[in-house]
VOFIVEX-976685 format. One line per field, with one value per residue (C-alpha): residue in one letter; y, x, z. Coordinates in Angstrom, 3 decimals. Each point is the difference from the previous one (the first is absolute). Example, Ala and Ser with C-alpha at 12.3 -4.5 7.8 and 13.67 -1.06 7.14 Angstrom:
REM residues 2
aa (A/S)
v (-4.500/3.440)
u (12.300/1.370)
w (7.800/-0.660)
//
This chain:
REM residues 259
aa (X/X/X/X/X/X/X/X/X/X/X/X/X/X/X/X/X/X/X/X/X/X/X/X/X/X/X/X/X/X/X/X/X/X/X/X/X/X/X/X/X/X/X/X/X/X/X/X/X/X/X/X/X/X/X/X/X/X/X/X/X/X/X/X/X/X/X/X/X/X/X/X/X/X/X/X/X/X/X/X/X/X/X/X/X/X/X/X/X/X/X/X/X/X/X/X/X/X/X/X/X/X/X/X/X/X/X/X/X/X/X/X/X/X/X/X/X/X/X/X/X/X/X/X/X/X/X/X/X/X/X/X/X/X/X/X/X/X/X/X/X/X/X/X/X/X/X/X/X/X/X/X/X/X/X/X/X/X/X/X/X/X/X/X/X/X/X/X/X/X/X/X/X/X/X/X/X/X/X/X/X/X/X/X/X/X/X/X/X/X/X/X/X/X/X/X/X/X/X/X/X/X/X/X/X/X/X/X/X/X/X/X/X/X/X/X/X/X/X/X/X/X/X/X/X/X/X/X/X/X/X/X/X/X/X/X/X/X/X/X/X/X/X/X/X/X/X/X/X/X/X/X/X/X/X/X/X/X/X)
v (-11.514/-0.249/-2.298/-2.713/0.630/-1.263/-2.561/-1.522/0.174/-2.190/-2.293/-0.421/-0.416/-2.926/-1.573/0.293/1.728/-3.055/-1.837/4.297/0.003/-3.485/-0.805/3.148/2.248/-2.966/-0.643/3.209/-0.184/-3.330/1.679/2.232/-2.361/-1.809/3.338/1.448/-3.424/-0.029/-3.434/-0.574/-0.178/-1.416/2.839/-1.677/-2.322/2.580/2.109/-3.304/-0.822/3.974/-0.418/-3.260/0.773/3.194/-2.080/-2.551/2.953/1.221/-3.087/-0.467/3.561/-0.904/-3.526/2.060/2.040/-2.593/-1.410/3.008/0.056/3.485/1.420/2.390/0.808/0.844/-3.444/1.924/2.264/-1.032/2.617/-1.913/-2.921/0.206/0.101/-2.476/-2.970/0.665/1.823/-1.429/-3.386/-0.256/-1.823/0.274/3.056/-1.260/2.535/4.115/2.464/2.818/2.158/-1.821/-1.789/-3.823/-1.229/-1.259/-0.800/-4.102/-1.398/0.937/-1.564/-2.797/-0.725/0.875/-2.951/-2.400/0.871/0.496/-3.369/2.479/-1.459/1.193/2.395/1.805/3.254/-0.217/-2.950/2.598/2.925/-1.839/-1.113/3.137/1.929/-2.617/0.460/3.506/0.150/-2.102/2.332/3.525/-0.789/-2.705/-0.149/4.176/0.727/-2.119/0.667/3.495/-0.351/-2.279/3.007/-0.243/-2.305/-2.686/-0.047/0.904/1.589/-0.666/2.098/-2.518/0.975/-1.306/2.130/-0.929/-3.137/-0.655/-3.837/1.047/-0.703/2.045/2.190/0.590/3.061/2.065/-3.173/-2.143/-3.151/-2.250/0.053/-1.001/-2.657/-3.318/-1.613/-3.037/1.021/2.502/3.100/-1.161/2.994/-1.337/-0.782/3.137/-0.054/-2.109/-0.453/1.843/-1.840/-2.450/-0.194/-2.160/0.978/-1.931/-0.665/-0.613/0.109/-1.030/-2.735/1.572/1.636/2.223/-2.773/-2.299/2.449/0.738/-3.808/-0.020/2.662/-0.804/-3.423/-0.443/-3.471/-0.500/2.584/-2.212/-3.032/0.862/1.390/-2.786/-2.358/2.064/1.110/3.225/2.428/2.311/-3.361/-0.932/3.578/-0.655/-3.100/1.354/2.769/-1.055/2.788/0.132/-0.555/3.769/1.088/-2.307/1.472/3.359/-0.847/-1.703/2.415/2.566/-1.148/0.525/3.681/1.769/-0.737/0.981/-2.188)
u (117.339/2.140/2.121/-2.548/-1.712/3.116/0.490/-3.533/0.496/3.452/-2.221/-2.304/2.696/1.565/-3.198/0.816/-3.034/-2.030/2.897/0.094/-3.920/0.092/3.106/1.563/-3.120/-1.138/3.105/0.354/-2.524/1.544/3.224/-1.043/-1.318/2.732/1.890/-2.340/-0.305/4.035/1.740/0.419/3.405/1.527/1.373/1.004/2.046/1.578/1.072/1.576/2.101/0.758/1.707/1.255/1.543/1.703/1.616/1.114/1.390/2.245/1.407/1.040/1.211/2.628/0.777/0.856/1.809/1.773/0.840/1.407/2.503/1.485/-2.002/-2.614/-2.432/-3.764/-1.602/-3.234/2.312/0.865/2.924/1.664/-0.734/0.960/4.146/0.084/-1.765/2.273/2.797/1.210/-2.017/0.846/-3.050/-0.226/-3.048/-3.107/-2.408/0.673/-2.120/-1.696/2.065/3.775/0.034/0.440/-3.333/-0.266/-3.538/-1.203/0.004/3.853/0.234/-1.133/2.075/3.117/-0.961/-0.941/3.577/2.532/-2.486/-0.488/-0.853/-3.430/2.322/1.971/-0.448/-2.569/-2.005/-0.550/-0.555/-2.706/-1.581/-0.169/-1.472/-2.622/-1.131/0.189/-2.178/-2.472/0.290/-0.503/-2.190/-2.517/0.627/0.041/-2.352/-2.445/-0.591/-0.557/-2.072/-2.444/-0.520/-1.995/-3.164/2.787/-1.210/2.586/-1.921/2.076/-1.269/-0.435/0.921/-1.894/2.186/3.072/1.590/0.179/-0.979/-3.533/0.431/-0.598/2.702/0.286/1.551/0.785/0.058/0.985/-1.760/0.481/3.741/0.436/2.685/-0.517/2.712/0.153/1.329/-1.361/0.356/-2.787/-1.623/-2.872/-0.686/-1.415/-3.113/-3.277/-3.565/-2.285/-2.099/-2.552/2.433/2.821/2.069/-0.001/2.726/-0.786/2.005/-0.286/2.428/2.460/-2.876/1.424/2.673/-2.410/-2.346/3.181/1.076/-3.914/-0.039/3.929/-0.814/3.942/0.783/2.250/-2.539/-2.619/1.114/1.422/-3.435/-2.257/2.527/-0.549/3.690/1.258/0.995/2.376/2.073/0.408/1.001/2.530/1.300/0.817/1.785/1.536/-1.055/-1.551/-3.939/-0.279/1.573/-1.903/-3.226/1.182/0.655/-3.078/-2.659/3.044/-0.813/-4.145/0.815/2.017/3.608/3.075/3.142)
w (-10.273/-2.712/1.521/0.741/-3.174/-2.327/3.045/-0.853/-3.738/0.043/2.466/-2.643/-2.880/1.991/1.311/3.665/0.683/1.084/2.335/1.526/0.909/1.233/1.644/1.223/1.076/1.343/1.969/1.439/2.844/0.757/0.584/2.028/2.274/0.341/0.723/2.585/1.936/0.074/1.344/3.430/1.796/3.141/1.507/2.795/-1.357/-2.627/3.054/1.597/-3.075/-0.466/3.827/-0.864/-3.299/0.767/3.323/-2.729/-2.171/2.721/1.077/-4.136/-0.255/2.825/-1.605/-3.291/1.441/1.898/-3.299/-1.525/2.889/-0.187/-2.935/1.277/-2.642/-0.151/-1.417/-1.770/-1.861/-3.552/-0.495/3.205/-0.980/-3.690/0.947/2.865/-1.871/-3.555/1.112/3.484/-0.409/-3.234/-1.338/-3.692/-0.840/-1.913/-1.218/-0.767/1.318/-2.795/2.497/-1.522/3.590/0.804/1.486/3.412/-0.711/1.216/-3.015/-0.372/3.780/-0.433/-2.613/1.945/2.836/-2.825/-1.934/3.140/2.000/2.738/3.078/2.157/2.750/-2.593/-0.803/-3.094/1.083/2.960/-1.829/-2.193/3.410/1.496/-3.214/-0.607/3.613/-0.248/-2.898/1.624/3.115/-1.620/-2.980/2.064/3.956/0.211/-3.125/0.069/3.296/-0.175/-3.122/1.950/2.482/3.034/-1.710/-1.283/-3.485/-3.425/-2.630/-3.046/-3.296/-2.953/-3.709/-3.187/-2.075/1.713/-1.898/-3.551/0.490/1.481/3.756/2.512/1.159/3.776/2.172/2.931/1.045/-2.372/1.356/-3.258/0.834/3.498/0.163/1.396/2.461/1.565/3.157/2.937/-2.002/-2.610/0.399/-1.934/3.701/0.832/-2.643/1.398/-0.642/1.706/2.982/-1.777/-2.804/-2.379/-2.225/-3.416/-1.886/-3.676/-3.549/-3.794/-0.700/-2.266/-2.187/-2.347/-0.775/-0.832/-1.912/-1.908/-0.867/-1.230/-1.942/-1.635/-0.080/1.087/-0.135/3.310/1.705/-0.954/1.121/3.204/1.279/-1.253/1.388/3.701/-0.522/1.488/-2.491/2.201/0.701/-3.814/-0.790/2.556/-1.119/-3.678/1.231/2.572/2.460/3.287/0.154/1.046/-3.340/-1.737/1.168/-0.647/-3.871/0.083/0.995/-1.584/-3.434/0.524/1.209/-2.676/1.696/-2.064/-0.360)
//
């Protein structure tokens, strides 16, 4: 095939051939392991926080409400929502949609309770409540439930292809992105070890960070590993951003991100 055939030959040119024959062939029967033997979930316990969250969900749809006083609107509809919280709350619009509208997305929420020091019962502390839980609800409590089916095993499908910084990718569903809460909706909950089994929990310390002060030789990078510093924190400290920004422009930087 002609395809594979100039596939092979740029392969070659680059020199990849050798990490191709023995990293990625090699991996693939791993993978598909690991796919076929699936994770196992509590589906008991998903199907007592599905009851319990959607309970939970009511009750806050009233309190909204309740808040709103008169104003009737549907809360999961953006057009509604789009005139109450800048024309009859008045709250000052952050971001514009690619459609010319005035987001009501939760990044522009939260900014509205941190610049109008919204208490926890008004309206957007609420509404940020309720479509956090609702998220959880549809995407985890309901989906992953019926994606365990009747054995109680998710078999993801795992991507070599599917990043450019050489992880795996992971979908359908994506179990490399389920959040982690510190409350009774961590939903990371519902995943256990089989009978006979632990999970373990293991991770490089910062690797490509410190591969990168190596190879740069970058004094302050440098120094603040060999003195058992943490890197994320002295980014933050320079610019005078939050440690989750800090990693972002950190591991940013590695990856090829843009101003």
């Amino acid at each position: 095939d002609e395809f594979f055939r100039q596939v092979k030959n740029r392969g070659k040119e680059e020199g990849l051939i050798p990490d191709y024959e023995k990293i990625e062939l090699k991996l693939i029967p791993v993978i598909a392991k690991m796919e076929m033997r699936g994770i196992k979930i509590d589906t008991e316990w998903l199907k007592k926080k599905q009851e319990e969250s959607r309970v939970f969900l009511d009750k806050l749809e009233i309190k909204i409400k309740e808040s709103l006083g008169e104003q009737d609107i549907n809360i999961r509809s953006s057009k509604q929502l789009e005139p109450l919280l800048f024309d009859t709350l008045k709250y000052k619009p952050g971001r514009i949609t690619d459609a010319g509208k005035r987001s009501t997305d939760t990044d522009v929420l939260e900014t509205i309770v941190k610049e109008n020091n919204l208490q926890e019962n008004d309206f957007v502390p609420l509404l940020l409540k309720f479509r956090e839980l609702d998220k959880l609800y549809s995407t985890y409590f309901i989906a992953l439930l019926e994606q365990a089916g009747e054995e109680g095993v998710i078999h993801t499908n795992f991507m070599q292809h599917g990043t450019r910084t050489g992880r795996l990718a992971s979908n359908e569903p994506n179990l490399q992105n389920i959040p982690t809460r510190h409350d009774k909706w961590n939903v990371r909950q519902a995943f256990i070890p089989r009978e006979g089994y632990k999970f373990l929990i293991a991770d490089y310390s910062q690797i490509e960070l410190r591969m990168l002060a190596h190879f740069s030789q970058d004094a302050n990078m440098v120094k603040t590993f060999m003195d058992g510093g943490d890197i994320h924190t002295k980014t933050m400290q320079l610019t005078g951003t939050e440690r989750r920004v800090a990693k972002a422009i950190n591991f940013g930087l590695i990856y090829g991100m843009g101003p």
